[in-house]
N, C-alpha and C positions, 0 to 999 in steps of 0.2 A: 504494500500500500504506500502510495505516495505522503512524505513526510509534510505536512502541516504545518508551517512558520511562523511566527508572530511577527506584527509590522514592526518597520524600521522606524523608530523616534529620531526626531532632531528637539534638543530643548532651546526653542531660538530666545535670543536676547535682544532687546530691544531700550533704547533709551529716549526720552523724553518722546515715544510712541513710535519710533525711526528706527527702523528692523534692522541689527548688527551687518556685514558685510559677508561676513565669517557663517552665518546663518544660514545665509540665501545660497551660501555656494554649498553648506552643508548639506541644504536640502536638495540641491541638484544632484549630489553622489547620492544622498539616500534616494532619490527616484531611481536611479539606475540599478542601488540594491535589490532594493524592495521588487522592481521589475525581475529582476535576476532571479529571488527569490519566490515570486511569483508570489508576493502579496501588497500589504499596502505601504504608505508613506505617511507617516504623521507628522506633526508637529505641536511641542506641549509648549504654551504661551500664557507668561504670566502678567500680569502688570494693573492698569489701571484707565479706564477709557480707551482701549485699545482693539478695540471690535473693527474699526476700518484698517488698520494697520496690519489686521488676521490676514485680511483674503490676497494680501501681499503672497503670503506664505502658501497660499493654493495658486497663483498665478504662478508660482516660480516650481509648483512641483507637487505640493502636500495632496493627499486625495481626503483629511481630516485635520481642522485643528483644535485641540483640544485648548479650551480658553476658560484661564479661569480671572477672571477680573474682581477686584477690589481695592480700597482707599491703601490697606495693608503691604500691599505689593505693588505700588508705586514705585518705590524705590526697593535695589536688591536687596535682602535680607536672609541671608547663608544659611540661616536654623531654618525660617519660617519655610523659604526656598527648596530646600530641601526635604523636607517634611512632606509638603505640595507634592511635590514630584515621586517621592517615593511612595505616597499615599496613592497617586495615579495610577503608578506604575504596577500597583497591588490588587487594584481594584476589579471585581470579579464582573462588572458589567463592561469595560473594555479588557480588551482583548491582549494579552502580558507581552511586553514588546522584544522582539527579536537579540533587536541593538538598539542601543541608545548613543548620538551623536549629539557633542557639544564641541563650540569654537572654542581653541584655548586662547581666551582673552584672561583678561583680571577675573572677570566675575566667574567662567569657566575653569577655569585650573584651579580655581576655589572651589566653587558646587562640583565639579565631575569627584573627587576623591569622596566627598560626602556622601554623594547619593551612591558612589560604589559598595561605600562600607554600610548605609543601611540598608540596601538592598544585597548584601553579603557573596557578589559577583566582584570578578577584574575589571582591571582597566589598562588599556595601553595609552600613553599622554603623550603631547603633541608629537603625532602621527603624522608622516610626510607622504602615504600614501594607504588606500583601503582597495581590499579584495574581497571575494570568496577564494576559498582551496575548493580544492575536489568533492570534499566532503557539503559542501556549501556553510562552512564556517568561518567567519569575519576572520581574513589575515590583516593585522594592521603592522603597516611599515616603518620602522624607524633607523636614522642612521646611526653607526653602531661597528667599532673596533675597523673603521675604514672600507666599508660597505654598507652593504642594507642587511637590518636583522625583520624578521617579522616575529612577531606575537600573537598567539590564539588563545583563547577562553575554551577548551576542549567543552566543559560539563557546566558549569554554573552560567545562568542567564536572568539576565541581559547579558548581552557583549557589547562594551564600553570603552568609546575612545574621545579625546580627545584631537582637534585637530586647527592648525591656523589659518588664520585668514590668509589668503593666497595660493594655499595649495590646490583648488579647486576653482574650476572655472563657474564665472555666476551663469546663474540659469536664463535662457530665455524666459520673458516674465511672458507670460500669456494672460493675457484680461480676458478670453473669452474662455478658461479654462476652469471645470464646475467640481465645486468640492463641499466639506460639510464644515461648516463653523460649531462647537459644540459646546455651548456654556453648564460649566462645572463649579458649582458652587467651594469658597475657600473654607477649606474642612477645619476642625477645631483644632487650635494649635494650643498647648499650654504654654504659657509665658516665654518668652524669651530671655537668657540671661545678657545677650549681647543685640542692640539694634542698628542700623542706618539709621545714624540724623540727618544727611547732609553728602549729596556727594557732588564735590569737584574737580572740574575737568581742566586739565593741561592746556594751556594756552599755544600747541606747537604744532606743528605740521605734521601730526600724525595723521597716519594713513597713507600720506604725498608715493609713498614705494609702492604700496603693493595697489593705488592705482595708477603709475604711470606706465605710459605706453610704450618708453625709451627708459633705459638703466643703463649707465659707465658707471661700472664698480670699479676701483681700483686698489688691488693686492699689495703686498710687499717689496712686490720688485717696482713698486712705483713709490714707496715712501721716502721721499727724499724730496727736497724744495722744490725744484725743480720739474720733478716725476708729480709730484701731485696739482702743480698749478698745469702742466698741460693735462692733465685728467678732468682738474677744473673747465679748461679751457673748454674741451670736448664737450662737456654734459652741458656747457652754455652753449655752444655752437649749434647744438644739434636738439635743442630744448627739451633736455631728460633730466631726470636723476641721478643725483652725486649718492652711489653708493658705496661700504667698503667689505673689506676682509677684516676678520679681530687684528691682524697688524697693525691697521691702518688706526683703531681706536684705540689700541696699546700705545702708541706714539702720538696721540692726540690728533691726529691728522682730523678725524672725524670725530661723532659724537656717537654711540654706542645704537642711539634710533636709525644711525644710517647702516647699520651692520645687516648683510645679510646669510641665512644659514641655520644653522640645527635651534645656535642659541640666539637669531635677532629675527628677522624680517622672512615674510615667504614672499615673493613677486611675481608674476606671471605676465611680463613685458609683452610686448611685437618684437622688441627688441633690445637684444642682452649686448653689453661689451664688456669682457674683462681686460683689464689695462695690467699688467703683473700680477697678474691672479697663478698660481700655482695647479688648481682645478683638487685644492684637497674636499673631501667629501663632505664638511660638515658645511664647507660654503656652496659650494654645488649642489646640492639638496634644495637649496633656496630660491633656487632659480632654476628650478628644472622643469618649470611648464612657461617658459620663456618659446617665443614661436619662432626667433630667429635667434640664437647663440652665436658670439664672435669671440675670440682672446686673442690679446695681443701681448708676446712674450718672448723676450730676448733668447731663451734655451727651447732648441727646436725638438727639442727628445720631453717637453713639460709636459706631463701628464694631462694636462686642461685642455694638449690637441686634439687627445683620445675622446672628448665628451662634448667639443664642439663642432658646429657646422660650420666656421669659415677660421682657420687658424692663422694667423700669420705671425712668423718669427722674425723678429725684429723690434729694435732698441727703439722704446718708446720717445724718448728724446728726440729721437729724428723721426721716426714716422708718424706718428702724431701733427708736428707742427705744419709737416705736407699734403696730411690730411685732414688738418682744419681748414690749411687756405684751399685745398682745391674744391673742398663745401662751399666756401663763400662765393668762389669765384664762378662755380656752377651756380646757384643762388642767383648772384650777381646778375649773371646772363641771361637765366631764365627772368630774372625780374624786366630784363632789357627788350627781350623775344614779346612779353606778353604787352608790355608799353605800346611798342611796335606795332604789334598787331590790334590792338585796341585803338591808334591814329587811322 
């Protein structure tokens, strides 16, 4: 007899009613699961007035969302939060969920261990990639001793991952696409010994990575005055993001949000350039749903040629500054061509 699956949860996050990013792309891999698995897609949504900001969660994917709305769950609250979800996840009128997916933000890499340990199932955390095995049981991928390690929950369920923004592509949002909104009342919680009063947000350009469409990361072999103002130069010329390797934030070149890899940023550019990047694997992981990959690196034997699609070896010093003027001057021309033809 054909084995029976429970659906795949996403627990999306959402702030001041504005659905996480990490969320949205989450729920796109769980449709793919859930399809794979030949069941459904959910999504558990807590918060407060946020019944229009639901059917977000079914345009991008969801075929249910489970919503519980109150004044209580305005703001996140780790006990209350957890309580909710594992309450859900218990409950004998739906249906006990496969796998449960959450973004590892702040509020994620905090609730995902919680609601592991009351619901007395694993977890594998920030995940740079999801499967089924053979068996059709959730392999989740992490980098690990200079390759890819995977992780399974063989017996105990849910199987629970965590995973970052970027590793996943956002879903086509579909407006005409029909799902269930399902309001669940917030069940009794006893006292809290710790609450949110108050949360503030960083005044920076978070996010700027993992949605720009152009990234020049620059590695080690570009840390030097010199090596980093033409890396500079580039990511101005060509209007992307200045990104780096931990060298580059080790020597203060950069600020530790520009890092991308296992421990900073996930990005999924049009297009990647590595400037002295080495192609070691914990920065590589981060960029690997990048659609165009470039390195540019003085040792022609570097590992980073093996993992990209256009390599070129050669001292950034010099090739760099001949390939930012020959941008301009293409630019330039083009800008002259179209004058032209507009007289």
């Amino acid at each position: 007899m054909k084995k029976q699956f429970g659906p795949v949860w996403v627990i999306a996050e959402q702030n001041g009613c504005e659905i996480e990013i990490a969320s949205l792309q989450l729920i796109g891999k769980a449709r793919e699961l859930a399809d794979e698995l030949g069941t459904a897609c959910a999504a558990v949504f807590l918060g407060h007035q946020i019944r229009e900001a639901a059917w977000t969660l079914v345009h991008a994917g969801a075929d249910r969302v489970y919503l519980v709305d109150g004044p209580e769950l305005q703001l996140y609250q780790p006990i209350l939060f957890t309580a909710v979800i594992s309450f859900l996840a218990r409950m004998e009128e739906l249906k006990k969920p496969e796998i449960i997916l959450i973004g590892s933000t702040c509020m994620g890499r905090e609730l995902a261990p919680l609601i592991a340990a009351g619901l007395r199932t694993g977890l594998a955390a920030h995940c740079t990639g999801l499967r089924l095995d053979m068996d059709k049981k959730l392999e989740a991928l992490i980098p690990a001793y200079g390759g890819m390690m995977s992780i399974v929950c063989p017996e105990k369920r849910p199987q629970m991952a965590t995973v970052a923004r970027g590793v996943f592509k956002m879903p086509h949002l579909d407006i005409s696409r029909k799902g269930q909104i399902l309001n669940l009342p917030v069940p009794a919680i006893p006292n809290q010994p710790v609450r949110t009063l108050e949360i503030v947000r960083e005044t920076s350009q978070e996010g700027q990575l993992e949605d720009a469409r152009v990234i020049i990361a620059g590695g080690a072999g570009a840390c030097t005055d010199e090596g980093w103002q033409v890396v500079r130069d580039l990511a101005e010329t060509l209007n992307g993001a200045l990104a780096c390797t931990r060298p580059a934030v080790d020597e203060g070149r950069a600020p530790l949000s520009a890092m991308i890899g296992q421990s900073g940023k996930m990005a999924s550019p049009e297009v990647y350039i590595g400037v002295g990047c080495s192609g070691e694997q914990q920065h590589m992981v981060g960029i690997k749903g990048a659609n165009l990959m470039v390195a540019i690196n003085n040792d022609p034997k570097s590992p980073v040629f093996q993992q990209v699609d256009i390599g070129i070896a050669a001292d950034c010093l010099e090739f760099l500054p001949v390939l930012i003027s020959k941008i301009k001057a293409f630019r330039k021309a083009r800008s002259g061509c179209k004058q032209t033809s507009e007289q």
